[in-house]
C-alpha positions as a Markdown table, in Angstrom:
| # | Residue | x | y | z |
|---|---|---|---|---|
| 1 | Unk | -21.5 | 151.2 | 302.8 |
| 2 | Unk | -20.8 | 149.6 | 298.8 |
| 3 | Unk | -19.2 | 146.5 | 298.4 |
| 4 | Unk | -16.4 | 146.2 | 296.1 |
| 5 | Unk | -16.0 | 144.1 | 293.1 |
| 6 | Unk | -13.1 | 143.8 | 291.0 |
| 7 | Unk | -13.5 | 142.6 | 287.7 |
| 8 | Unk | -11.3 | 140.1 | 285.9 |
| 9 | Unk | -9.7 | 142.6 | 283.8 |
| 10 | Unk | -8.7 | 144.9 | 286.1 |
| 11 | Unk | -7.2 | 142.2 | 288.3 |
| 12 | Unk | -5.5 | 141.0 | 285.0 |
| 13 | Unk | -3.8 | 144.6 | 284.4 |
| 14 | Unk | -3.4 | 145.0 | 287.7 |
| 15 | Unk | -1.1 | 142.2 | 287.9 |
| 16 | Unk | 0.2 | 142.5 | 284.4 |
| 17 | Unk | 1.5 | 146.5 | 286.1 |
| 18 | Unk | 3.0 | 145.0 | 289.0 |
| 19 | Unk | 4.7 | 141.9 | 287.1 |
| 20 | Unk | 6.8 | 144.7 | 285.1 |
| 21 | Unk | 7.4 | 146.7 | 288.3 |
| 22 | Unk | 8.4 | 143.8 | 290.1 |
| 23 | Unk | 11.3 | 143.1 | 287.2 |
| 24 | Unk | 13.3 | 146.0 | 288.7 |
| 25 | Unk | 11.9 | 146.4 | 292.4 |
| 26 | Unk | 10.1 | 143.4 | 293.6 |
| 27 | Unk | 9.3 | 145.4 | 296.8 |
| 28 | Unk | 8.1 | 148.3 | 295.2 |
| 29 | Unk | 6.0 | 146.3 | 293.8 |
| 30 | Unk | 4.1 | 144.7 | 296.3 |
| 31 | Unk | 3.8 | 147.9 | 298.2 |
| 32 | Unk | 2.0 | 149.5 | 295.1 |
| 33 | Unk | -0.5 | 146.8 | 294.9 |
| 34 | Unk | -1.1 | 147.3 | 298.6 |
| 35 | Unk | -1.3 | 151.1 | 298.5 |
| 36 | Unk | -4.0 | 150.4 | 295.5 |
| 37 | Unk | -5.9 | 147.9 | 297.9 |
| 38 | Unk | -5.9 | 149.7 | 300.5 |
| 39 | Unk | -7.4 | 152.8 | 298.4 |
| 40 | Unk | -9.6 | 150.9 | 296.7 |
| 41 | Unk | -11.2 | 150.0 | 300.2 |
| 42 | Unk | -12.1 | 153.6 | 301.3 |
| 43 | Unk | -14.4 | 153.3 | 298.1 |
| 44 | Unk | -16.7 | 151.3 | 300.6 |
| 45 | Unk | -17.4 | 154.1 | 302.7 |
| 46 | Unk | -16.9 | 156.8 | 300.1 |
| 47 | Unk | -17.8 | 155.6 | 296.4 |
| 48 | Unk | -18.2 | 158.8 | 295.3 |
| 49 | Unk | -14.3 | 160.1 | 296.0 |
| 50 | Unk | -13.0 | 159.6 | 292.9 |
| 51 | Unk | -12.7 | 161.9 | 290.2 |
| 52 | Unk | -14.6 | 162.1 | 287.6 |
| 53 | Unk | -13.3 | 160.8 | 284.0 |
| 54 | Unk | -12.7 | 163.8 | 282.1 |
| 55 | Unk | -12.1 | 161.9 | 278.2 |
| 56 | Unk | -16.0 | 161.0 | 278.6 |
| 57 | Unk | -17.8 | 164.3 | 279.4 |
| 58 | Unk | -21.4 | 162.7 | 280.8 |
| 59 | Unk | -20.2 | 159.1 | 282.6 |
| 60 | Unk | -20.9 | 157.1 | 285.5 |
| 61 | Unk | -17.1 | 156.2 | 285.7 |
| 62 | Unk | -14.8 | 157.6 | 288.0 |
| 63 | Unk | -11.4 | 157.5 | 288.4 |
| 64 | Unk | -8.5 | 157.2 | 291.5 |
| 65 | Unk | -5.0 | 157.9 | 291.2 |
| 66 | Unk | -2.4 | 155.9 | 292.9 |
| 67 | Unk | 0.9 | 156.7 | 291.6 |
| 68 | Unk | 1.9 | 155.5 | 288.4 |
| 69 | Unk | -1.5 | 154.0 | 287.8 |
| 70 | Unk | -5.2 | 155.4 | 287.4 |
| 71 | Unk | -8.1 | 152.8 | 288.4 |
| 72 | Unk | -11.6 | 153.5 | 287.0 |
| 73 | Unk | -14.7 | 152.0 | 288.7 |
| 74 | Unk | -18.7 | 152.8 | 288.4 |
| 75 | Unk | -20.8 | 152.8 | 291.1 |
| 76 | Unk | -24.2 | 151.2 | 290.9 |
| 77 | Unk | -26.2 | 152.9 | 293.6 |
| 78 | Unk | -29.2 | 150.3 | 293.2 |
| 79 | Unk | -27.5 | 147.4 | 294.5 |
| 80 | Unk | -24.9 | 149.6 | 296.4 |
| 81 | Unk | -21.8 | 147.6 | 294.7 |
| 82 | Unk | -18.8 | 149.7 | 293.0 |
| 83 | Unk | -17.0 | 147.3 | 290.3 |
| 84 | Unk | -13.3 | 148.3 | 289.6 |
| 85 | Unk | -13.3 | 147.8 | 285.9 |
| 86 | Unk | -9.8 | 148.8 | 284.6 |
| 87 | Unk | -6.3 | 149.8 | 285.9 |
| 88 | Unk | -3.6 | 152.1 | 283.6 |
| 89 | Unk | -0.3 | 152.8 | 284.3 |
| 90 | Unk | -0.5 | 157.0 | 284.3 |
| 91 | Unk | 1.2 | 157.6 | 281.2 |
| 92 | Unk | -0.7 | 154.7 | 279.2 |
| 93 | Unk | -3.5 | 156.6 | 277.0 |
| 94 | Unk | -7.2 | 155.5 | 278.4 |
| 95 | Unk | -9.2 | 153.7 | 275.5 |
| 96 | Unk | -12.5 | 154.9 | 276.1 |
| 97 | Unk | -14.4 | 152.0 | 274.5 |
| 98 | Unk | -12.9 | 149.6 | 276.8 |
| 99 | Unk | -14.8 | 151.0 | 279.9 |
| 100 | Unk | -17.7 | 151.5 | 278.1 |
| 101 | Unk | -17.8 | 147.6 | 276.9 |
| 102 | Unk | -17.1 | 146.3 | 280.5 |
């Protein structure tokens, strides 16, 4: 079993997504953030169930998609820990120097 870590940033854009969502559809809103949670969470028993990130072709990120956002994390098998390091709405483009400098 991994622990999960979110950092900062994600948590940040995270919220940022579901401030914007909540604007029209407060309750759509909260559902999404639980639906991300609640994915998120199976990454303890299966860290390795997300996709791998196909704009970086040799990575140690992955990626999960919960519908309208993408959440990429990296497992570090050493210490068993997978950190959630960034959270895109599906149609944002993904920067790929912002997972590599987190």
């Amino acid at each position: 079993m991994a622990q999960v870590i979110w950092t900062e940033p994600a948590l940040q854009e995270l919220d940022e997504i579901a401030d914007y969502i909540s604007l029209d559809n407060p309750t759509a809103a909260k559902k999404l953030v639980q639906k991300i949670f609640g994915r998120v969470d199976q990454l303890i028993q299966h860290p390795k169930s997300g996709k791998s990130v196909e704009e970086l072709q040799v990575s140690v990120y992955r990626k999960i998609v919960v519908s309208p956002c993408k959440i990429f994390y990296r497992e570090d098998e050493d210490q068993n820990i997978v950190y959630v390091i960034h959270v895109i709405r599906d149609g944002q483009l993904l920067h790929i120097d912002i997972l590599t400098s987190r």
